[in-house]
C-alpha positions as a Python dict, from the first residue, in 0.01 Angstrom:
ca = {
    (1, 'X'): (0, 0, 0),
    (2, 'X'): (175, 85, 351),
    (3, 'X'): (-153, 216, 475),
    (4, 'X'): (-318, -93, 383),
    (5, 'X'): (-70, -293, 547),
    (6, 'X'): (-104, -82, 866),
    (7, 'X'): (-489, -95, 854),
    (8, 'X'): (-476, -458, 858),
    (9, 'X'): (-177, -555, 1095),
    (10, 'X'): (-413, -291, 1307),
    (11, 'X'): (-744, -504, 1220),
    (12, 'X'): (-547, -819, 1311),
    (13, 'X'): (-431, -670, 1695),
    (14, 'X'): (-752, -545, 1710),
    (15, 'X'): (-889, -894, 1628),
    (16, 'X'): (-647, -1056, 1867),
    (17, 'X'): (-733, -850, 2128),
    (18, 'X'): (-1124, -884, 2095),
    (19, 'X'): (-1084, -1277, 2140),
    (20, 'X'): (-859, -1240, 2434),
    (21, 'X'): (-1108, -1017, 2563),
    (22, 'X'): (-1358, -1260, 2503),
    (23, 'X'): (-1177, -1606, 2623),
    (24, 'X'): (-1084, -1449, 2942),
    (25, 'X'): (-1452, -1301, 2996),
    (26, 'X'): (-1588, -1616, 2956),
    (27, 'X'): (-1353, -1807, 3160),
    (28, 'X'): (-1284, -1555, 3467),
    (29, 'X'): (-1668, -1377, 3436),
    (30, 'X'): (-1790, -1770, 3458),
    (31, 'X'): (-1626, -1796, 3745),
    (32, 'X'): (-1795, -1408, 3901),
    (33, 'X'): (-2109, -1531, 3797),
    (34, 'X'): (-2115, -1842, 3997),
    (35, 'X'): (-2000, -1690, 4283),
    (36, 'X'): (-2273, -1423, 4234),
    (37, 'X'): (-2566, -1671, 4154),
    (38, 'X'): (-2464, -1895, 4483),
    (39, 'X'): (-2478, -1554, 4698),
    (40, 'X'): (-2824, -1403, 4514),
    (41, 'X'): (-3003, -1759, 4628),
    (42, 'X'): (-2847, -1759, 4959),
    (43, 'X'): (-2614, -2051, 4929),
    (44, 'X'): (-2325, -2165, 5125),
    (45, 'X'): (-1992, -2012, 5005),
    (46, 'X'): (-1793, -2227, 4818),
    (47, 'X'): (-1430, -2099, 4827),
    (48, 'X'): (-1290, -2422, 4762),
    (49, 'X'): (-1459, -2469, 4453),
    (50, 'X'): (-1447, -2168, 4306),
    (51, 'X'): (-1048, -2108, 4382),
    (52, 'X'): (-1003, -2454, 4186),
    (53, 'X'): (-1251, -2325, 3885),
    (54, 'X'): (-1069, -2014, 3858),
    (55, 'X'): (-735, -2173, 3888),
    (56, 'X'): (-848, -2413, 3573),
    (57, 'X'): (-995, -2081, 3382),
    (58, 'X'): (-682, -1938, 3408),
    (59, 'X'): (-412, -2223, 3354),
    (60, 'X'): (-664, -2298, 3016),
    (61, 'X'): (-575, -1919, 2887),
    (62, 'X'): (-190, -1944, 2975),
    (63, 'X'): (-57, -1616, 2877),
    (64, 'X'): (25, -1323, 3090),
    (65, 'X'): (-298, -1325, 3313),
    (66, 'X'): (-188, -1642, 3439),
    (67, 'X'): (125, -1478, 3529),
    (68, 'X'): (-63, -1152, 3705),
    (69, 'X'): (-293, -1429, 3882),
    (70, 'X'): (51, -1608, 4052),
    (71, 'X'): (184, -1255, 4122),
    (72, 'X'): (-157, -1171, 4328),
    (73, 'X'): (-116, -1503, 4474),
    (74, 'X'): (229, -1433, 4607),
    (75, 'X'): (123, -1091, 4808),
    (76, 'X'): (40, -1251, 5189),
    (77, 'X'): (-305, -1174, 5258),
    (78, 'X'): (-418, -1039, 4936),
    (79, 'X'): (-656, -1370, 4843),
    (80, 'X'): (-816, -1598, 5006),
    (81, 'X'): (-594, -1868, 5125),
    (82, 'X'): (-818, -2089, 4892),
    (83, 'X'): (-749, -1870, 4592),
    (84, 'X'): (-420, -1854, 4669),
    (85, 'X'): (-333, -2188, 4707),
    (86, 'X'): (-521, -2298, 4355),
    (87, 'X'): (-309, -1996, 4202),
    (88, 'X'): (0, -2060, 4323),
    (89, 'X'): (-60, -2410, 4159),
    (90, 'X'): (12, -2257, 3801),
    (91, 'X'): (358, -2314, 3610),
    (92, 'X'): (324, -2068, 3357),
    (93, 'X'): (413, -2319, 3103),
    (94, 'X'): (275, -2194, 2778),
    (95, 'X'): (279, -2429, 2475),
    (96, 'X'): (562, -2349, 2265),
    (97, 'X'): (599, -2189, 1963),
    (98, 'X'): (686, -2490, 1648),
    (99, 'X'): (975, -2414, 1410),
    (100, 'X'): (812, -2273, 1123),
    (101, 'X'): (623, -2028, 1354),
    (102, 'X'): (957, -1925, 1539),
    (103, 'X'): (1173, -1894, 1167),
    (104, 'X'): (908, -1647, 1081),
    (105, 'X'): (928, -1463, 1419),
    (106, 'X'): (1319, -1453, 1408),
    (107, 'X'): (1284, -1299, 1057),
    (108, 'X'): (1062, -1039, 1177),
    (109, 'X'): (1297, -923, 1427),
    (110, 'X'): (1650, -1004, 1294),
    (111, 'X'): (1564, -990, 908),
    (112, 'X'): (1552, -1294, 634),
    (113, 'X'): (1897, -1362, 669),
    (114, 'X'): (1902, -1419, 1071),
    (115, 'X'): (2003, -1796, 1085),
    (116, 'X'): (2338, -1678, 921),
    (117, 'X'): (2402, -1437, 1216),
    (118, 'X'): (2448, -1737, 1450),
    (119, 'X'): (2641, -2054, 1427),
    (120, 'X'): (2381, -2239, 1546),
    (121, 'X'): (2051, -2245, 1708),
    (122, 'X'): (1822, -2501, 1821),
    (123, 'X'): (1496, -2594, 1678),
    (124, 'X'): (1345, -2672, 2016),
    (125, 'X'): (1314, -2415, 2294),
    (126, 'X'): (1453, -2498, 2613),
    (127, 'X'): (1202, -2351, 2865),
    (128, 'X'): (860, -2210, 2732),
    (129, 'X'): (707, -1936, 2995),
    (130, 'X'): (371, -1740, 2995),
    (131, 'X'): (513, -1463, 2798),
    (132, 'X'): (786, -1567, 2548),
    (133, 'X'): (1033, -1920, 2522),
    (134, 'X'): (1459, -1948, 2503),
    (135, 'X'): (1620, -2130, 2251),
    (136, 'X'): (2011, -2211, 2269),
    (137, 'X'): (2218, -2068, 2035),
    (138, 'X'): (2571, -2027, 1932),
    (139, 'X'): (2719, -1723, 1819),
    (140, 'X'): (2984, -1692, 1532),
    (141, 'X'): (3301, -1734, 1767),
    (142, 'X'): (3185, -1949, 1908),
    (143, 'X'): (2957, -1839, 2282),
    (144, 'X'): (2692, -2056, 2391),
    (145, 'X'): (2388, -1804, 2360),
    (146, 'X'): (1991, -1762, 2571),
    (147, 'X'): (1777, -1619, 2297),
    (148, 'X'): (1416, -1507, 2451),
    (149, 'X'): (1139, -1505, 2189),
    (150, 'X'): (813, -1351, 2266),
    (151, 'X'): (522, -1501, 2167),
    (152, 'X'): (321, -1252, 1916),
    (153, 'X'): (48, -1068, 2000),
    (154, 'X'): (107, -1046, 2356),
    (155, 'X'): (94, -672, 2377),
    (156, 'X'): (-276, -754, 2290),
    (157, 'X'): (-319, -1027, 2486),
    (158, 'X'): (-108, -811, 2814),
    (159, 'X'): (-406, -498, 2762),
    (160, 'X'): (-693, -708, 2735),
    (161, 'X'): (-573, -986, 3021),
    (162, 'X'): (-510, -630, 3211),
    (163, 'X'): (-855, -500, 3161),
    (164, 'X'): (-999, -812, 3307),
    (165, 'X'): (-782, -785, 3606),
    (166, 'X'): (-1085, -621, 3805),
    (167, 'X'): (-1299, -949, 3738),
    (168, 'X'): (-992, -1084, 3979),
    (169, 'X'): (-997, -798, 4214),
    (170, 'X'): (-1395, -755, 4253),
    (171, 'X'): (-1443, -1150, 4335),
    (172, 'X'): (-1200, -1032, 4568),
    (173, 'X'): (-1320, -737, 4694),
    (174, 'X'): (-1720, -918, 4726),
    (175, 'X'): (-1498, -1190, 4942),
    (176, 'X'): (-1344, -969, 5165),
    (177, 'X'): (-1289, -570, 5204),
    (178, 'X'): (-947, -592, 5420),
    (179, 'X'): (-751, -461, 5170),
    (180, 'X'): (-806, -209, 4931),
    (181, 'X'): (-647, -317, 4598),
    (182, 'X'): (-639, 4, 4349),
    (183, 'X'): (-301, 42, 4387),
    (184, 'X'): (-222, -318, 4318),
    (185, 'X'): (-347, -329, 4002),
    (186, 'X'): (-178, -6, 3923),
    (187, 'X'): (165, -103, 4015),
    (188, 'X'): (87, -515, 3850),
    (189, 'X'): (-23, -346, 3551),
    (190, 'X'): (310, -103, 3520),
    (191, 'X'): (533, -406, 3588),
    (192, 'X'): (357, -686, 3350),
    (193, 'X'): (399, -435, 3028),
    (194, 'X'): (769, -319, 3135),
    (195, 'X'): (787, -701, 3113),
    (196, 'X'): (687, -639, 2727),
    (197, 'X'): (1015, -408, 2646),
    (198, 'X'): (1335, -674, 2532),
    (199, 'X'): (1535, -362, 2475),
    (200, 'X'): (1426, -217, 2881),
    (201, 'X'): (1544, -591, 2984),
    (202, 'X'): (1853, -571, 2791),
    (203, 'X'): (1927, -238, 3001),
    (204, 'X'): (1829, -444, 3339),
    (205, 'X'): (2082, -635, 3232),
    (206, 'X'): (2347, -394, 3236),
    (207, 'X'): (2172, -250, 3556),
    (208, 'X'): (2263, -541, 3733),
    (209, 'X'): (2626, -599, 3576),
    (210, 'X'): (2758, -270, 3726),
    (211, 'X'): (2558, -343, 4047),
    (212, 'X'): (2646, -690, 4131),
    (213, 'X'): (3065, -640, 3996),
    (214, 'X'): (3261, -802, 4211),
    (215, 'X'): (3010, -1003, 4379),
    (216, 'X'): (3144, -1395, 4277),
    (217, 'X'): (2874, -1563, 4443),
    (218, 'X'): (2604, -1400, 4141),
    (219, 'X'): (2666, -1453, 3778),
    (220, 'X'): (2477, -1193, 3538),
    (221, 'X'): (2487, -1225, 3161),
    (222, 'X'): (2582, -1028, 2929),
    (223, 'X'): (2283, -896, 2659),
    (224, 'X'): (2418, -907, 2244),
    (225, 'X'): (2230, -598, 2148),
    (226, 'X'): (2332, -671, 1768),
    (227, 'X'): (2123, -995, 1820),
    (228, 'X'): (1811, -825, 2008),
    (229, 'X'): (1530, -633, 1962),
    (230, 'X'): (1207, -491, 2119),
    (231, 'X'): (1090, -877, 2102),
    (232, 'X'): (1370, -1070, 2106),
    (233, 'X'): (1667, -1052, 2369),
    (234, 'X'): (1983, -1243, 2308),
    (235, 'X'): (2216, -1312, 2636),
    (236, 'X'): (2476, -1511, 2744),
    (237, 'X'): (2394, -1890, 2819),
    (238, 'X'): (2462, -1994, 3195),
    (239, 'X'): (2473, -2349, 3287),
    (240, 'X'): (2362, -2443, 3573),
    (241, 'X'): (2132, -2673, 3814),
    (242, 'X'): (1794, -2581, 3966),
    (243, 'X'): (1778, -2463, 4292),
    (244, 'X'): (1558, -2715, 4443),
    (245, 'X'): (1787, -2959, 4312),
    (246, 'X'): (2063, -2894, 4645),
    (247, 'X'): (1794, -2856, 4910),
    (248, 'X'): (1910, -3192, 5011),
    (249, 'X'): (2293, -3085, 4985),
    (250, 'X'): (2537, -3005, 5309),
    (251, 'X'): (2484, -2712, 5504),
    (252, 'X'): (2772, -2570, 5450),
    (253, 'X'): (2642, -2549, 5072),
    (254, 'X'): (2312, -2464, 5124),
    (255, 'X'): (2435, -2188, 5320),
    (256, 'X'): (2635, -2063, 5034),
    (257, 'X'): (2370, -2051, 4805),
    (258, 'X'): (2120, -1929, 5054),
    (259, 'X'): (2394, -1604, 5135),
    (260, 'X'): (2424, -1571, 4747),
    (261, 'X'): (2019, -1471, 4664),
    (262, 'X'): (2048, -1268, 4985),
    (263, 'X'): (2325, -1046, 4840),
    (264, 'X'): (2143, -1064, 4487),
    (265, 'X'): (1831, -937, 4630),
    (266, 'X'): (1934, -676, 4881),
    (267, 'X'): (2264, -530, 4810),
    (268, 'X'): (2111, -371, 4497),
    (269, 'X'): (1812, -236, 4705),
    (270, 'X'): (2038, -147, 4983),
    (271, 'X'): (2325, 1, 4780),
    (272, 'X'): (2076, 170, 4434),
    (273, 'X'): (1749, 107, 4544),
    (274, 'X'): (1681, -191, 4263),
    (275, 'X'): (1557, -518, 4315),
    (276, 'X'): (1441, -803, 4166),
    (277, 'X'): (1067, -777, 4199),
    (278, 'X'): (1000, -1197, 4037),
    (279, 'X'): (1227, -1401, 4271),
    (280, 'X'): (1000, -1734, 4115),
    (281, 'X'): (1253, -2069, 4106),
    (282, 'X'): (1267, -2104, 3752),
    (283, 'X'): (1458, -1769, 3757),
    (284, 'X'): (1811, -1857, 3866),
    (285, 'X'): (2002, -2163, 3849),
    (286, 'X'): (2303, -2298, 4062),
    (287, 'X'): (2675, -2303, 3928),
    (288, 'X'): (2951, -2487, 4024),
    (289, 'X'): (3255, -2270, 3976),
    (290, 'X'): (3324, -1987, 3759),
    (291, 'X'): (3635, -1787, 3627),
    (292, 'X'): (3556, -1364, 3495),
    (293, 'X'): (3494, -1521, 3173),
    (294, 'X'): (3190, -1666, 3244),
    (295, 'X'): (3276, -2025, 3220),
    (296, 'X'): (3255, -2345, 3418),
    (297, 'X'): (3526, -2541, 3634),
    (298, 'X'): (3490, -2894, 3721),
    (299, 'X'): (3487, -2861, 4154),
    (300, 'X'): (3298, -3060, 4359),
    (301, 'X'): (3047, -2747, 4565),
    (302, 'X'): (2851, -2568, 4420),
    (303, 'X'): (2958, -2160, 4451),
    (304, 'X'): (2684, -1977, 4343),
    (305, 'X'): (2328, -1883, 4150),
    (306, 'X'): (2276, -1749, 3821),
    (307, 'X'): (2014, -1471, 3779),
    (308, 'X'): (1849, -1583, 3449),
    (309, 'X'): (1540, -1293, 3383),
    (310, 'X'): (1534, -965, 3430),
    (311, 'X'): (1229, -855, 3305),
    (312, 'X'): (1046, -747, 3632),
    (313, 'X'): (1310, -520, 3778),
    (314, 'X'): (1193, -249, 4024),
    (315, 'X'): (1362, 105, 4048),
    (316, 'X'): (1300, 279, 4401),
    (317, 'X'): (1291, 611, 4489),
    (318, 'X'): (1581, 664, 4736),
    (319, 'X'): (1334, 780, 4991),
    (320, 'X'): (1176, 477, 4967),
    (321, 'X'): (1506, 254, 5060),
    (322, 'X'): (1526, 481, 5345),
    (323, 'X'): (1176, 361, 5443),
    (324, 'X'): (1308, -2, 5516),
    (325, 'X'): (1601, 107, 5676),
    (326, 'X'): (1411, 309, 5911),
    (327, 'X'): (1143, 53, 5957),
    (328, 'X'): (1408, -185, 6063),
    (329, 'X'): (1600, 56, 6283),
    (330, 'X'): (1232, 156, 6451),
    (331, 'X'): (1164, -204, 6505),
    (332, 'X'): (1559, -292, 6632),
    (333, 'X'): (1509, 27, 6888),
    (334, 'X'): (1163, 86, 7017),
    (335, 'X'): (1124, 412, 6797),
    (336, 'X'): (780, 423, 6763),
    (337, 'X'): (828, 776, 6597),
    (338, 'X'): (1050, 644, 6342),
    (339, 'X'): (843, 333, 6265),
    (340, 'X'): (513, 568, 6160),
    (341, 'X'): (772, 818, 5963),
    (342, 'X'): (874, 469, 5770),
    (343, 'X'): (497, 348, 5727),
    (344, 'X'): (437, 715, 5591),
    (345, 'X'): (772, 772, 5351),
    (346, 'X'): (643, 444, 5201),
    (347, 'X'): (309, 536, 5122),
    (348, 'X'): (62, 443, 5424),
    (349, 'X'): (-219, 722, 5493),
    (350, 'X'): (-443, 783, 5762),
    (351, 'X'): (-270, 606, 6033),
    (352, 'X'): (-429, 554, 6348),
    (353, 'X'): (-257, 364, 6615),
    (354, 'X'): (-498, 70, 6583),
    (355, 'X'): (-326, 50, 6209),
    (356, 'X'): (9, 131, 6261),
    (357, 'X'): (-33, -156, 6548),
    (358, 'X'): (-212, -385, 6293),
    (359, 'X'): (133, -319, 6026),
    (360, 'X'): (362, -400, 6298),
    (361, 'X'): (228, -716, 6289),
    (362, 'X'): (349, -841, 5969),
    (363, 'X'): (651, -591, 5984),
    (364, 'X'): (787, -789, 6260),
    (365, 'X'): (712, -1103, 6096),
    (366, 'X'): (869, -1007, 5723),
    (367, 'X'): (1207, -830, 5938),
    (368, 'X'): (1221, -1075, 6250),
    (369, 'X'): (1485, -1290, 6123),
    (370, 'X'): (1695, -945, 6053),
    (371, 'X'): (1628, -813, 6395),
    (372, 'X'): (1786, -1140, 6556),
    (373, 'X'): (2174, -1155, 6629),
    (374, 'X'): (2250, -1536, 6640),
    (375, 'X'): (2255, -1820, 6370),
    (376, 'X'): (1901, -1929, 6289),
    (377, 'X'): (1649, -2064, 5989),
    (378, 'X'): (1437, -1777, 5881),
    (379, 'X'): (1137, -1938, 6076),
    (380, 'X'): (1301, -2057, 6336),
    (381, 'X'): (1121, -2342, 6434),
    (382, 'X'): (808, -2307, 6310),
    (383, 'X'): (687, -2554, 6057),
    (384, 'X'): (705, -2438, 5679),
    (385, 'X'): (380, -2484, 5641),
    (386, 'X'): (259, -2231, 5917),
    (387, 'X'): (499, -2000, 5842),
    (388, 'X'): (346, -1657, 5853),
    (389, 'X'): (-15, -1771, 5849),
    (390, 'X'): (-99, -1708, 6177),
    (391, 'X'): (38, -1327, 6137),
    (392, 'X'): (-148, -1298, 5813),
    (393, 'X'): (-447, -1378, 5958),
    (394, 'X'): (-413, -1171, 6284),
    (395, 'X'): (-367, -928, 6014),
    (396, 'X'): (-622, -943, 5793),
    (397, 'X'): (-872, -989, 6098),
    (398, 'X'): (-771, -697, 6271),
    (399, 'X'): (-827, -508, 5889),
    (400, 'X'): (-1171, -602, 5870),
    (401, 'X'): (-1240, -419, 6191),
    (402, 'X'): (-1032, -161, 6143),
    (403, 'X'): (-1017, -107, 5725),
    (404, 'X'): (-991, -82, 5460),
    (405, 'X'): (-634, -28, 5429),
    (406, 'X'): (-526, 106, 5079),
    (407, 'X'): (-145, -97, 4985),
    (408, 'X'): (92, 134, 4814),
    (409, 'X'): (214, 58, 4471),
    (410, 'X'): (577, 47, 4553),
    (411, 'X'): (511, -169, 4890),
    (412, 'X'): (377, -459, 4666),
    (413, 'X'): (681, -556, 4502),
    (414, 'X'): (883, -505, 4826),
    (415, 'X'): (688, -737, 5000),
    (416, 'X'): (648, -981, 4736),
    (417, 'X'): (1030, -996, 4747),
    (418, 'X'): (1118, -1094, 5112),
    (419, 'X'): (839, -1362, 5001),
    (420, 'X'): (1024, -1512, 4760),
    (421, 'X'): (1345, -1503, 4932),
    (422, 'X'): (1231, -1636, 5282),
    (423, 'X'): (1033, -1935, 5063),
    (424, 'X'): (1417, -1995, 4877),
    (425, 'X'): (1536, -1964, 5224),
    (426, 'X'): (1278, -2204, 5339),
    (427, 'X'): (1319, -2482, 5068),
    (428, 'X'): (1745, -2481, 5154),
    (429, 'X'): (1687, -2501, 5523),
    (430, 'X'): (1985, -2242, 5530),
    (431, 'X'): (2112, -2133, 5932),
    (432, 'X'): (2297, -1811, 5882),
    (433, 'X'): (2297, -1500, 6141),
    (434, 'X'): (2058, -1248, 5884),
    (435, 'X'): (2128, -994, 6127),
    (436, 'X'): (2466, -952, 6068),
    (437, 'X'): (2385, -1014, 5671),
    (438, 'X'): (2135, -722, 5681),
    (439, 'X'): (2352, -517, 5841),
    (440, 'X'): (2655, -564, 5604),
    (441, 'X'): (2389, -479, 5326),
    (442, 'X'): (2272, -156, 5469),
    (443, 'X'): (2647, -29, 5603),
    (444, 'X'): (2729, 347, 5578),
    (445, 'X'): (2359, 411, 5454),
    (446, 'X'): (2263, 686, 5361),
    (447, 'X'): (1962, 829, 5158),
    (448, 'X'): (2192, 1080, 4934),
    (449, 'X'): (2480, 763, 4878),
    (450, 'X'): (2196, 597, 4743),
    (451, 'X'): (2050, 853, 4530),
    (452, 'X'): (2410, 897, 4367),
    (453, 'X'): (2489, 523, 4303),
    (454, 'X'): (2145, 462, 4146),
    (455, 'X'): (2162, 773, 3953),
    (456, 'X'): (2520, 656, 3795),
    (457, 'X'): (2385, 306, 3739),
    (458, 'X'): (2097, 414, 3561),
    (459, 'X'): (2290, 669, 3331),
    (460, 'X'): (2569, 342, 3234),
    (461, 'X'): (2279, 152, 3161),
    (462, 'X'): (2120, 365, 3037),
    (463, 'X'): (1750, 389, 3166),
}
C-alpha cells in the first residue's frame, strides 16, 4: 500500500512536471521560434516585439520562471534593454491559493489538527508571490504571526522552469555574444531551489538575528520552528508601510531609511560575508518606532525597515569579501595591481588590459558614490532614467570587440545587490556622504575577522 502511494504521488510530480515542461515550451520556444523564422527569411529584428511576447509568455505561466526571468532582468547588461524592460514589468503576483486548497496544505504540513495550534488565522492571504503566499495568524498567547505557504508542486515546476532557462539564455546568446552566461544559470539555478528549503530560510533567519543585533534601524523576525516545516515557515508579523510610500517624505527621513537598507545590506557582507541577494520592494516594509520586543510606538518619523524574506540569502567565501574591499581600495588609490588581484580573487580569467579596462568601467560606476567624500545622491545629478546606461553600454560595446567575457557565479548576486540598493536609493532621493558609510562598514577589515564571524554565525544558526 505505501509503495503504491509512492508510485503515484511519484506519477503525479512526474505528471506535474511534464505539463510545466510543456506550458513553458510552448510559451518561451514560441517566442525562439519567431525570432528564428524572422532571422532564416532575412527580416528586420524585432526586439520590441519579441521582449513584449516573451514578457506576456512568461507573466501567463507565473511561477518561479517568472521570478528567474526578473532576476536576469535585474543583472545590467545581461538582456537587451528591450527584454529587460518588458521583464522587469512582471509582479510576480501568482493567483492565490482558495481556502479549501490551503486547509489541505496546512494539514499536510502541520497535521489534521493544525487550526488548533493557532488562535487564529486568516482565510485570505495577505500577499500572494511567484513561489508561495502569507496568511496572518495569531499564535496561542497571543503574537501576531507571517505564515508562508508554498504553493505545491513547485519543486516540479522550479526543475522544469530551470531546464527551460537555456530557451532564455540562447535567444540571448543568438542576440548578442558579450557575455557569456554559463555561470549565470549555474549560480540562478543554486539560488531559485535554496529558495525551495522553509527550514534553510528559517536558519537565514537566525543568520540575520545574530548579524544585525543591535542594529535599531533593521527589524528581523523571529521563525516558530514548532509551526514550520520544509513548506511552510511561520515568523513573526511586522507592521509596517511600503517603501515607496515615504519617497515623498522629508529628507531628514528619507535619509534614515535610505542609511537603514545600507547597513542591512552591507554590514553583513562587510562584517560575515552574507547578503541579501533579492533586495525587490515588496521585501521590506517601513516602521515607525519599535521597543526589543518587537512592537510598535505611536511617533510621528518613521525609524526604520523591516526585512520581510529571506529566502535568497548569499553566503561568501571570505576571500571573496576581500575582493570588494580590494576593488574599492584599488579604485580609491590608483593600484592597478590590486584592482586585477580583486577582478581575479573574484573569479575573472584571462585578463588582458583591454578587459580589465572594459571592468573598470562599470566598477567605477557600481563604487563611485563610495569613492566620493562629500554628501551626494547616488547619481549625482544624472537623471534616474540614464542612470548607468551609458556605462552599460560602453560596456557591453567594448565586450563585443573584445569578448566574450564569462561572469562568475558569485559576482551575479553581488552585482545584482548594489542594483537594488542604488534603485531604493534612487526612488528616496536620499543625500548622505556613502563614503564615510562604506567606510564605517568595512572598519578594521580583515579577511581572517571575517572568516571567524561568519564561521560563528553559521554554527548559531546553524547552516
Amino acid at each position: 500500500m505505501a509503495n503504491r502511494e509512492q508510485s503515484d504521488r511519484e506519477k503525479n510530480r512526474f505528471t506535474a512536471r511534464a505539463a510545466r515542461y510543456a506550458r513553458v515550451g510552448a510559451n518561451v520556444g514560441g517566442v525562439a521560434a519567431r525570432y528564428a523564422g524572422r532571422r532564416l527569411l532575412g527580416g528586420a529584428p524585432d526586439r520590441a516585439g519579441e521582449a513584449s511576447a516573451l514578457a506576456a509568455a512568461l507573466g501567463n505561466l507565473k511561477g518561479p520562471l517568472m521570478k528567474v526571468a526578473q532576476l536576469l532582468a535585474t543583472v545590467p547588461d545581461l538582456l537587451p534593454p528591450e527584454y529587460a524592460a518588458e521583464l522587469q514589468k512582471l509582479q510576480s503576483e501568482a493567483p492565490p491559493m482558495g481556502w479549501a486548497f490551503v486547509k489541505r496544505r496546512m494539514q499536510a504540513e502541520l497535521g489534521p489538527d493544525w487550526e488548533s495550534k493557532f488562535a487564529s488565522f486568516d482565510h485570505h492571504p495577505a500577499a500572494a508571490a511567484s513561489l508561495g503566499q502569507v496568511h496572518r495568524a495569531r499564535s496561542r498567547d497571543g503574537a501576531a504571526l507571517a505564515c508562508k505557504l508554498q504553493y505545491p508542486d513547485m519543486q516540479s515546476a522550479v526543475e522544469a522552469d530551470l531546464r527551460q532557462l537555456q530557451w532564455l539564455l540562447a535567444i540571448r546568446r543568438r542576440l548578442d555574444t558579450a557575455i557569456d552566461t554559463t555561470e549565470v544559470a549555474k549560480e540562478i539555478g543554486a539560488r531559485v531551489r535554496e529558495e525551495l528549503d522553509y527550514r534553510r530560510e528559517a536558519k537565514h533567519v537566525a543568520l540575520y538575528r545574530a548579524m544585525l543585533d543591535g542594529v535599531d534601524s533593521v527589524r528581523v523576525p523571529r521563525a516558530w520552528p514548532e509551526l514550520s516545516t520544509g513548506r511552510l515557515i511561520t515568523l513573526d508579523w511586522l507592521d509596517g508601510s511600503r517603501m515607496l510610500a515615504h519617497k515623498n517624505d522629508p529628507l531628514a527621513v528619507r535619509n534614515v531609511l535610505a542609511t537603514a537598507m545600507f547597513t542591512a545590506w552591507w554590514f553583513p557582507f562587510s562584517r560575515f560575508g552574507v547578503i541579501h541577494g533579492d533586495p525587490h520592494l515588496g521585501n521590506y516594509s517601513v516602521f515607525t518606532a519599535a521597543d526589543g520586543d518587537g512592537s510598535r510606538k505611536a511617533v510621528a518619523a518613521p525609524a526604520g525597515i523591516n526585512l520581510l524574506d529571506y529566502g535568497c540569502i548569499r553566503i561568501f567565501a571570505p576571500k571573496f569579501v576581500r575582493g570588494v574591499v580590494d576593488l574599492y581600495h584599488g579604485l580609491l588609490d590608483g593600484d592597478d595591481d590590486l584592482v586585477v588581484s580583486a577582478y581575479e580573487t573574484w573569479g575573472f580569467r584571462r585578463l588582458s588590459r583591454d578587459l580589465i579596462d572594459t571592468l573598470n568601467i562599470w566598477a567605477r560606476f557600481i563604487y563611485a558614490p563610495l569613492l566620493d567624500d562629500r554628501v551626494r545622491t547616488i547619481a549625482d545629478g544624472v537623471a534616474p532614467s540614464e542612470y548607468g546606461r551609458r556605462e552599460a553600454f560602453r560596456v557591453h560595446q567594448a565586450l563585443k570587440q573584445k569578448g566574450p567575457v564569462t561572469v562568475p557565479r558569485e559576482f551575479v548576486f553581488m552585482d545584482r545587490a548594489a542594483i537594488g540598493l542604488g534603485a531604493v536609493f534612487l526612488h528616496l532621493r536620499a543625500e548622505l556622504n556613502f563614503y564615510r558609510l562604506f567606510n564605517e562598514a568595512i572598519e578594521r577589515f580583515s579577511m581572517e575577522r571575517v572568516a571567524k564571524r561568519q564561521a560563528a554565525a553559521l554554527a548559531a544558526a546553524g547552516l
